[in-house]
C-alpha positions as CSV (number, residue, x, y, z in Angstrom):
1,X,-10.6,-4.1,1.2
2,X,-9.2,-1.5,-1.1
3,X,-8.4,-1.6,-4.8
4,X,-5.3,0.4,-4.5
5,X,-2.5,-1.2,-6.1
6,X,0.2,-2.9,-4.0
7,X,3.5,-3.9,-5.0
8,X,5.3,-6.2,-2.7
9,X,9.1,-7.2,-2.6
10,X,11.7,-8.5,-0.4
11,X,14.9,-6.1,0.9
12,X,17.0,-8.1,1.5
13,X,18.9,-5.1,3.4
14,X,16.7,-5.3,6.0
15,X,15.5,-9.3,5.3
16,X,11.9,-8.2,5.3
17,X,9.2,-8.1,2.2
18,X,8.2,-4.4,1.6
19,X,4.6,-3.7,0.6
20,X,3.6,-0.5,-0.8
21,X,0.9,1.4,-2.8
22,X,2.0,3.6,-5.6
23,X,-0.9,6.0,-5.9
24,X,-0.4,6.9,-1.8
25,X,2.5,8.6,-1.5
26,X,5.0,7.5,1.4
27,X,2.2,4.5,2.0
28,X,4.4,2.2,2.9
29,X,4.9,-1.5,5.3
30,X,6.5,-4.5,5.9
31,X,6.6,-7.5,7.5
32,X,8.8,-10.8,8.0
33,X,6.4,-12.5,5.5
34,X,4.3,-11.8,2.0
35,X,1.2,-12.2,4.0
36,X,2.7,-10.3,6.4
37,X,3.1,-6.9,4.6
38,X,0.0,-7.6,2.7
39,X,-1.8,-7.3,6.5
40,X,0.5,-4.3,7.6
41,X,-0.2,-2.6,4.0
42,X,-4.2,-2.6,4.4
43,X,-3.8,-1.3,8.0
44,X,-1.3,1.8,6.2
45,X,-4.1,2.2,3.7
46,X,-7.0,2.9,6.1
47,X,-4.2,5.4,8.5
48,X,-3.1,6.9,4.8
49,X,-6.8,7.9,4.3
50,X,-7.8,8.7,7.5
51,X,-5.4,11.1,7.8
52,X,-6.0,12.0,4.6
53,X,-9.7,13.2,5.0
54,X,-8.9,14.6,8.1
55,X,-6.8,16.8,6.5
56,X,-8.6,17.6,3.3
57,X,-5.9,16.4,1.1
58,X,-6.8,14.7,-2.2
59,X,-7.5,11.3,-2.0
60,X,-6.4,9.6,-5.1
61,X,-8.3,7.2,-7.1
62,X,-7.2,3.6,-7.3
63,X,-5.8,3.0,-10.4
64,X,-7.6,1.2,-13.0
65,X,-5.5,-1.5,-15.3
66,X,-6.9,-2.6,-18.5
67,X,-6.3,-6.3,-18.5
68,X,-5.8,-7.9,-22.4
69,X,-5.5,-11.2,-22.9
């Protein structure tokens, strides 16, 4: 599992929920339910960074949230 940050939401264009990850450009998936895209999204993370490497592009860092409560 990744720590990348997803954000997920529902098009309502298309009637689908739309995950995607902020930090990876164009990194995005969807799928007719939350879990769904959450599944589809993890699968675009590991092709997003595969590619990534074998292209010696810069892989990004997840970003890190600082969480007060």
């Amino acid at each position: 599992m990744h720590k990348y940050e997803i954000i997920i939401y529902w098009s309502g264009e298309d009637k689908i929920f739309v995950a995607e990850v902020p930090e990876l450009k164009g990194c995005l998936a969807h799928g007719k339910t939350q879990a769904a895209a959450v599944k589809n999204i993890n699968e675009a993370i590991e092709l997003w960074l595969a590619t990534a490497k074998e292209f010696g592009d810069e892989i990004p860092s997840p970003r890190q949230r600082l969480i007060v409560a």
